[in-house]
DSSP file (Angstrom, degrees, kcal/mol; ACC not computed):
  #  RESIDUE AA STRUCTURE BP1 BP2  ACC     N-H-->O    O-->H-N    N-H-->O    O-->H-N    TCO  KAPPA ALPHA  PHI   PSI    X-CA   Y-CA   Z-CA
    1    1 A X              0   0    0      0, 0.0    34,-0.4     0, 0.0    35,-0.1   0.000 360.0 360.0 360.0 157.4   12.3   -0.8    8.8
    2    2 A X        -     0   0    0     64,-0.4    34,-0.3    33,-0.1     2,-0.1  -0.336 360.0 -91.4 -76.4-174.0   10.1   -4.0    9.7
    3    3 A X        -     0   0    0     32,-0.1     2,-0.2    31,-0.1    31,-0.2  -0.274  38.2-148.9 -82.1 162.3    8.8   -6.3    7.7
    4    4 A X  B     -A   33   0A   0     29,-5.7    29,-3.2    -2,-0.1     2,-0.3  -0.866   5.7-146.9-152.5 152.2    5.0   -5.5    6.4
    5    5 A X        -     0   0    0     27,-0.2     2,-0.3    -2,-0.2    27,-0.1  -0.915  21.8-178.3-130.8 131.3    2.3   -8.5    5.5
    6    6 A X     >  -     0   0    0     25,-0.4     4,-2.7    -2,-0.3     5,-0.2  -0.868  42.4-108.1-144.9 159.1    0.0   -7.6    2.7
    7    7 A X  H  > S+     0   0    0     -2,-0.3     4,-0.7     2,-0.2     5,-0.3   0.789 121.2  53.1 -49.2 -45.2   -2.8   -9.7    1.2
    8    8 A X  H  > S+     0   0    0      1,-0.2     4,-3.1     2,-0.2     5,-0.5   0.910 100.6  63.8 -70.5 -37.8   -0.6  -10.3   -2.1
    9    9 A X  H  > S+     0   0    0      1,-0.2     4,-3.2     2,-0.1     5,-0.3   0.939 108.1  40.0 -39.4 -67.7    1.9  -11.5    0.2
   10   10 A X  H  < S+     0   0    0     -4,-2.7    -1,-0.2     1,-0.3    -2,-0.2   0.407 112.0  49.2 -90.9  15.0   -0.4  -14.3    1.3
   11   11 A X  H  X S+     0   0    0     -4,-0.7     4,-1.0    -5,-0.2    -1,-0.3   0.695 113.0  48.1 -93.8 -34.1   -1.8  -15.3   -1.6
   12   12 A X  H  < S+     0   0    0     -4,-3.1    -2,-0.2    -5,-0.3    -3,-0.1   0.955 130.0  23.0 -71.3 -34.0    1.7  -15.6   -3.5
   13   13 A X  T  < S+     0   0    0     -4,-3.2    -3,-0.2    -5,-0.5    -1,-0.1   0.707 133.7  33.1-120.5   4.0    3.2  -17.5   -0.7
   14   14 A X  T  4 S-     0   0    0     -5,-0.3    -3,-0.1    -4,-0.1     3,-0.1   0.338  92.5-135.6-112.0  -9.8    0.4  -19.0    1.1
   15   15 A X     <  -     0   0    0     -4,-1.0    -3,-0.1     1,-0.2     6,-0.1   0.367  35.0 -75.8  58.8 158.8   -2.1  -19.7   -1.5
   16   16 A X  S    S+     0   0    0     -5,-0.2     2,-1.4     1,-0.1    -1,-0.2   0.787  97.3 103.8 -67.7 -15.6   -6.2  -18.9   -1.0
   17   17 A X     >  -     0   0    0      1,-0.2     4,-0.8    -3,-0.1    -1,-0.1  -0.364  48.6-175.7-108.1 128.0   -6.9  -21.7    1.1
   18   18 A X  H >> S+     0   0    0     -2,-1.4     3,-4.3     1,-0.3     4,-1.1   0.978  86.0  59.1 -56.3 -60.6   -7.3  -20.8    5.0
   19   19 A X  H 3> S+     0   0    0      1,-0.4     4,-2.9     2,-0.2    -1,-0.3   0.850 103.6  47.1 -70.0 -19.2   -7.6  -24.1    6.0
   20   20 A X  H 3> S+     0   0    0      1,-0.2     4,-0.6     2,-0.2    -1,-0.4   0.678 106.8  60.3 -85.9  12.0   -4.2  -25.2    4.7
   21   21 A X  H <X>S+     0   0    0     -3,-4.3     5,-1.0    -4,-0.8     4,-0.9   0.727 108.8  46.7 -82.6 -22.5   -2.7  -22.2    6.3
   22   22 A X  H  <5S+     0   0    0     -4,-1.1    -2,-0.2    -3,-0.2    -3,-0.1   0.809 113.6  43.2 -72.8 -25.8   -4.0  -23.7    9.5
   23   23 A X  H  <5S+     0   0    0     -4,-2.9    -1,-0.2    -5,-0.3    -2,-0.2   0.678 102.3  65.0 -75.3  -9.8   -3.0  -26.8    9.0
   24   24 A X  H  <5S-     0   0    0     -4,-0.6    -1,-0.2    -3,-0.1    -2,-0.1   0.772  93.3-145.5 -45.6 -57.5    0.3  -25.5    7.8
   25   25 A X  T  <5 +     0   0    0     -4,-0.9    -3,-0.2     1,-0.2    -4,-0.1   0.772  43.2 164.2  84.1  20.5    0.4  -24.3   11.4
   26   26 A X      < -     0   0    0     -5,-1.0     2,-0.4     1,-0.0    -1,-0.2  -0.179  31.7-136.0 -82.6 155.9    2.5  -21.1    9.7
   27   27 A X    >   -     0   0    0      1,-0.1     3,-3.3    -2,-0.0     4,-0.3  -0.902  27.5-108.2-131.1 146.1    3.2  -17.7   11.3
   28   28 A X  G >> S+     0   0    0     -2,-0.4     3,-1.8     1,-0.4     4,-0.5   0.795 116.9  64.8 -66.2 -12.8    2.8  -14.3    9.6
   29   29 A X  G >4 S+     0   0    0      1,-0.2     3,-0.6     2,-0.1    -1,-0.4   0.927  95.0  66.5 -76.7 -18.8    6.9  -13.8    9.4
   30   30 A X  G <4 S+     0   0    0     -3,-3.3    -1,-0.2     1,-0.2    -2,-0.2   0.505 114.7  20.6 -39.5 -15.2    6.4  -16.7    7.2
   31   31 A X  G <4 S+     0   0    0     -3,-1.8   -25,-0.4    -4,-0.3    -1,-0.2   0.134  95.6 128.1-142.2  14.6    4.4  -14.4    4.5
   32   32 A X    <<  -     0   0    0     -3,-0.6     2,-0.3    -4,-0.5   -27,-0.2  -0.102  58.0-136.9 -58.4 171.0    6.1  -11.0    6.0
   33   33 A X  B >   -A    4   0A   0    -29,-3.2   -29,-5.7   -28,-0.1     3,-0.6  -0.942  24.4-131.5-154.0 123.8    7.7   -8.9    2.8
   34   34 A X  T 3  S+     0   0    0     -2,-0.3   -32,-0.1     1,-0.2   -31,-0.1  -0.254  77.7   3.4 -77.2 177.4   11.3   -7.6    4.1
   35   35 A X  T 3  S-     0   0    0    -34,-0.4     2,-0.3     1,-0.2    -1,-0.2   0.733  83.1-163.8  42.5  48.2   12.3   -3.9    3.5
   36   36 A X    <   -     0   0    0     -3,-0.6    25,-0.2   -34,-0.3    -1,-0.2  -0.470  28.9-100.9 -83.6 137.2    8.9   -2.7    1.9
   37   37 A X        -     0   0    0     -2,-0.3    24,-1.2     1,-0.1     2,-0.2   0.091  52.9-174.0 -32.7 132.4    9.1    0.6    0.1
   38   38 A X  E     -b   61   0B   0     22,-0.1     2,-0.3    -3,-0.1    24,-0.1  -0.434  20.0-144.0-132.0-119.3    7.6    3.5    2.3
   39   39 A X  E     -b   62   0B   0     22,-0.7    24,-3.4    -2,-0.2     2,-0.7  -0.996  18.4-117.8-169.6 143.0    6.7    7.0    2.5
   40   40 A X    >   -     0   0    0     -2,-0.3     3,-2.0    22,-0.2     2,-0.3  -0.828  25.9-117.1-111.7 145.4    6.7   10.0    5.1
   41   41 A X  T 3  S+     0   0    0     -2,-0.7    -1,-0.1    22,-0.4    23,-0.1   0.727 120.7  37.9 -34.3  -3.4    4.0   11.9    6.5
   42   42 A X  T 3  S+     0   0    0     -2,-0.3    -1,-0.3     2,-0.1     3,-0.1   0.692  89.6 113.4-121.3  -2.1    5.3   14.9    4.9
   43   43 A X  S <  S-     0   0    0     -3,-2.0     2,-0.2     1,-0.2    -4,-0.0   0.060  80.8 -94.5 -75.8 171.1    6.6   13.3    1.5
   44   44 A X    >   -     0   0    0      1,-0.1     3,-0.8     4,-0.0    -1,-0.2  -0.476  34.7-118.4 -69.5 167.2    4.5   14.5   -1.8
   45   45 A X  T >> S+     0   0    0      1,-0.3     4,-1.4    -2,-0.2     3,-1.0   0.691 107.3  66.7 -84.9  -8.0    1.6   12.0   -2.7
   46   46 A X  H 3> S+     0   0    0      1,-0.2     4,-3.1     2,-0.2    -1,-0.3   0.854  85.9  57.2 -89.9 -11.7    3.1   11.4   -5.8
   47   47 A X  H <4 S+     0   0    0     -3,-0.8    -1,-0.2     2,-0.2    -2,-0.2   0.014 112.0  45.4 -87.4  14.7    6.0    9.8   -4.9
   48   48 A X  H <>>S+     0   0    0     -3,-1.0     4,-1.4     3,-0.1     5,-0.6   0.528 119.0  48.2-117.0 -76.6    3.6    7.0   -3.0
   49   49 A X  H  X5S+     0   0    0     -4,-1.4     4,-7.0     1,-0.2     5,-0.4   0.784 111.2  43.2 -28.6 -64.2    1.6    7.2   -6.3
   50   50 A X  H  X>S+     0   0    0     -4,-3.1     4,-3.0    -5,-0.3     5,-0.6   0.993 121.7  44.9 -54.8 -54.4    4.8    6.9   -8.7
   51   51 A X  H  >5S+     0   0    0      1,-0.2     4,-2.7     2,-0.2     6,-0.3   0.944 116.0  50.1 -36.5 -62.7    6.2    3.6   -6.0
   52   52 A X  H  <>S+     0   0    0     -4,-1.4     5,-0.8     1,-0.2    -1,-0.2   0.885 111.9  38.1 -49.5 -39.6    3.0    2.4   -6.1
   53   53 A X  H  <<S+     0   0    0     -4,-7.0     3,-0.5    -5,-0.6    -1,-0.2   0.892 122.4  49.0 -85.0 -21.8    2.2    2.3  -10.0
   54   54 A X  H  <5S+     0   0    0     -4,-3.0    -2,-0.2    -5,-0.4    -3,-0.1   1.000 118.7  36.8 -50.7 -64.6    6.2    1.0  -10.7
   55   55 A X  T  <<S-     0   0    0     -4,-2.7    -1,-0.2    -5,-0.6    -2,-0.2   0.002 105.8-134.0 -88.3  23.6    6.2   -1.7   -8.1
   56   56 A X  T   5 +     0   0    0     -3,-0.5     2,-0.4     1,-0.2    -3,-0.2   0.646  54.1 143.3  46.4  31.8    2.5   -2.6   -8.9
   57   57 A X      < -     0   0    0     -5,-0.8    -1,-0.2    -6,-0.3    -2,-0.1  -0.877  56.2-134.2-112.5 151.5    1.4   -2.7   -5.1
   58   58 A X  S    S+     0   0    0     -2,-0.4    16,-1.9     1,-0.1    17,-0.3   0.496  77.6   7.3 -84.8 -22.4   -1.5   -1.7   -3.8
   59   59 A X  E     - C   0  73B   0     14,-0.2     2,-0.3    15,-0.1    14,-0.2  -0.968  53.5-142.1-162.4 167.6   -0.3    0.4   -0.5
   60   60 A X  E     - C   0  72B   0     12,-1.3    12,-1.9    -2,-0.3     2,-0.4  -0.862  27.6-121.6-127.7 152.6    2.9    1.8    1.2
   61   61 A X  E     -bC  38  71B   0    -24,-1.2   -22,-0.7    -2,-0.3     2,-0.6  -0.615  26.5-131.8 -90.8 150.1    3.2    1.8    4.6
   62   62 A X  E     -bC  39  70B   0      8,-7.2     8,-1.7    -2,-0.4     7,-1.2  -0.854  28.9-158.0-123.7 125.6    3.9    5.8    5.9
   63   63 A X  E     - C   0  68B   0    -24,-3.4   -22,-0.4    -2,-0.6     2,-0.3  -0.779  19.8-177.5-127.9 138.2    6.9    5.9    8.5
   64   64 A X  S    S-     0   0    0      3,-1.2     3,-0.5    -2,-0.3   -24,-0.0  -0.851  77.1 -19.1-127.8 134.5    8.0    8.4   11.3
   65   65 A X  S    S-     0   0    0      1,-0.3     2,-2.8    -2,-0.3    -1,-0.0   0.570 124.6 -51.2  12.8  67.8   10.9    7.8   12.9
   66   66 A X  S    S+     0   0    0      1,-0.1     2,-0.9   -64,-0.0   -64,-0.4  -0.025 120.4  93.6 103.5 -38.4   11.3    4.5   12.2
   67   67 A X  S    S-     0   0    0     -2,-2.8    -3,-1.2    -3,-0.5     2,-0.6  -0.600  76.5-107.8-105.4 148.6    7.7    3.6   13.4
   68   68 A X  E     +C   63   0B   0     -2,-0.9    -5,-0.2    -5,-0.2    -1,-0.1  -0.214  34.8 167.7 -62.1 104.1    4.5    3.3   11.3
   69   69 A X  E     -     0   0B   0     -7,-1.2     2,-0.2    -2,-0.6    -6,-0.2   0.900  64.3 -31.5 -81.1 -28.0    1.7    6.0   11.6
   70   70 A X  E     -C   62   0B   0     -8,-1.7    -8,-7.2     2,-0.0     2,-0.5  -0.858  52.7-100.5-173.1 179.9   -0.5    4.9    8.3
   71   71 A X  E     -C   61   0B   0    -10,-0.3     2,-0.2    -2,-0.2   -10,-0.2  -0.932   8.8-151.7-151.5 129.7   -0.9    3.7    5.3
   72   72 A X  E     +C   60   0B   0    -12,-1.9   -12,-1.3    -2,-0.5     2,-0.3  -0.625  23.4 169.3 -93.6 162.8   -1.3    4.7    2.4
   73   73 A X  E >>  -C   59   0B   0    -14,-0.2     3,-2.3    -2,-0.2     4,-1.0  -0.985  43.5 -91.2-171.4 137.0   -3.2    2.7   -0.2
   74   74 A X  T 34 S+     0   0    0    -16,-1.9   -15,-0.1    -2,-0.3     5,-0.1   0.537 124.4  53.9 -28.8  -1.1   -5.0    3.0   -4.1
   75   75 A X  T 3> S+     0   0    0    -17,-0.3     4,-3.6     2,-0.1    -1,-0.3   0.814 103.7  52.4-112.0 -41.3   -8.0    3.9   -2.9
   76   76 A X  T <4 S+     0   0    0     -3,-2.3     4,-0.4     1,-0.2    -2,-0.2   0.715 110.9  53.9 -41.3 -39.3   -6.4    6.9   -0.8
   77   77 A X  T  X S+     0   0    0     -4,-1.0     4,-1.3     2,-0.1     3,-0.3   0.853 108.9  43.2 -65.6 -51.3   -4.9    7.9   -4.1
   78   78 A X  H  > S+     0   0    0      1,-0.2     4,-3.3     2,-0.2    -2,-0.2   0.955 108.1  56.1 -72.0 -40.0   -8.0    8.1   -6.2
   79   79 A X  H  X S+     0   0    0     -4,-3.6     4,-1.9     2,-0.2    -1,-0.2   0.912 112.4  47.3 -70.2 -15.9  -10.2    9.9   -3.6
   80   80 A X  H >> S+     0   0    0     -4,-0.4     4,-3.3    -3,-0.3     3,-0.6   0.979 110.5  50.8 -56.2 -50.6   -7.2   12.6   -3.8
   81   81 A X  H 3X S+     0   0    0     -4,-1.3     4,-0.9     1,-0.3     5,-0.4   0.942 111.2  50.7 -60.7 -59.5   -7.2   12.6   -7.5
   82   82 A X  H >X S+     0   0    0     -4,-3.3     4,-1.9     1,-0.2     3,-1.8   0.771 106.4  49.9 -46.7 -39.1  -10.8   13.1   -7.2
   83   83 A X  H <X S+     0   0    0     -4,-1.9     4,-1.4    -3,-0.6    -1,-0.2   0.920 114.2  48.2 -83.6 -40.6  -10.8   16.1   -4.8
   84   84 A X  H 3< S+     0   0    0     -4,-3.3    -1,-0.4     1,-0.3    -2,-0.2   0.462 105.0  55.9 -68.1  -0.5   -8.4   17.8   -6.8
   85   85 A X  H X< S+     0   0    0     -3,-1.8     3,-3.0    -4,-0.9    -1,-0.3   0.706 110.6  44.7 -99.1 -31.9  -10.1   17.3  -10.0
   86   86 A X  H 3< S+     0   0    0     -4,-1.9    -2,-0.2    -5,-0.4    -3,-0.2   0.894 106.5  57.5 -81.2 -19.5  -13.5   19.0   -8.6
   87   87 A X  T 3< S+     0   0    0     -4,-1.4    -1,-0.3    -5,-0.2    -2,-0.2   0.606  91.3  93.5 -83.4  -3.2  -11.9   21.8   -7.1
   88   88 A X  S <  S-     0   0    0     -3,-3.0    -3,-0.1     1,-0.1    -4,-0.0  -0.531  94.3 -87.8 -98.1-175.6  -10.2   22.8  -10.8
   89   89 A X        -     0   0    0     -2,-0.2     2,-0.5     1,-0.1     3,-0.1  -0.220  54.2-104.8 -54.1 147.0  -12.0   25.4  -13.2
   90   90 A X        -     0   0    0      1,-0.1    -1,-0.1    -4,-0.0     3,-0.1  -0.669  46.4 -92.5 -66.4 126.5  -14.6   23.2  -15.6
   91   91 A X    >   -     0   0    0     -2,-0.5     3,-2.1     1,-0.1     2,-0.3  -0.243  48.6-106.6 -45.4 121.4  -13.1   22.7  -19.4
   92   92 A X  T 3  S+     0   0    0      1,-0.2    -1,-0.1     2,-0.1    -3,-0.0  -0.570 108.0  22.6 -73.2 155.6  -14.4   25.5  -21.7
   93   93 A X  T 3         0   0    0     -2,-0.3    -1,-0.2    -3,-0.1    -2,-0.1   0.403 360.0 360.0  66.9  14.2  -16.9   24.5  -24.0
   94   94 A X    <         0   0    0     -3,-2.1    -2,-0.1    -4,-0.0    -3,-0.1   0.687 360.0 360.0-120.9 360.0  -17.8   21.2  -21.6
């Protein structure tokens, strides 16, 4: 699979400031992360949760034959957890 570019990438290896990444003159395989974990459209969502909360990243990329349809990402995860928590029965006595 390619290589995937994430916001943590380019803070860990490019540091916050834009203008020395232009002056750097640097090019995003410079801040790429090889092999990154993914997921398939058909996997369960818990196996992008459980990657996600091990390897402390923030999304997986989601791969079909070999090329990327989505991503998945911590905010995609909560609004799930949410929908499934309002659809179940209300706690007795709350």
């Amino acid at each position: 699979f390619p290589e995937l570019v994430t916001r943590g990438d380019l803070e860990a290896k490019l540091g916050w400031d834009r203008m020395a990444w232009r002056r750097l003159n640097r090019r995003v395989e410079d801040a790429m992360t090889p092999d990154p974990f993914t997921v398939a459209p058909d996997d369960p969502l818990d196996k992008a949760v459980e990657l996600m909360l091990h390897h402390k990243i923030g999304g997986i990329p989601v791969v079909e034959q070999q090329k990327v349809v989505g991503m998945i990402t911590e905010t995609d995860d909560f609004r799930a957890f949410v929908k499934v928590m309002s659809q179940l029965p209300a706690a007795a006595g709350h």
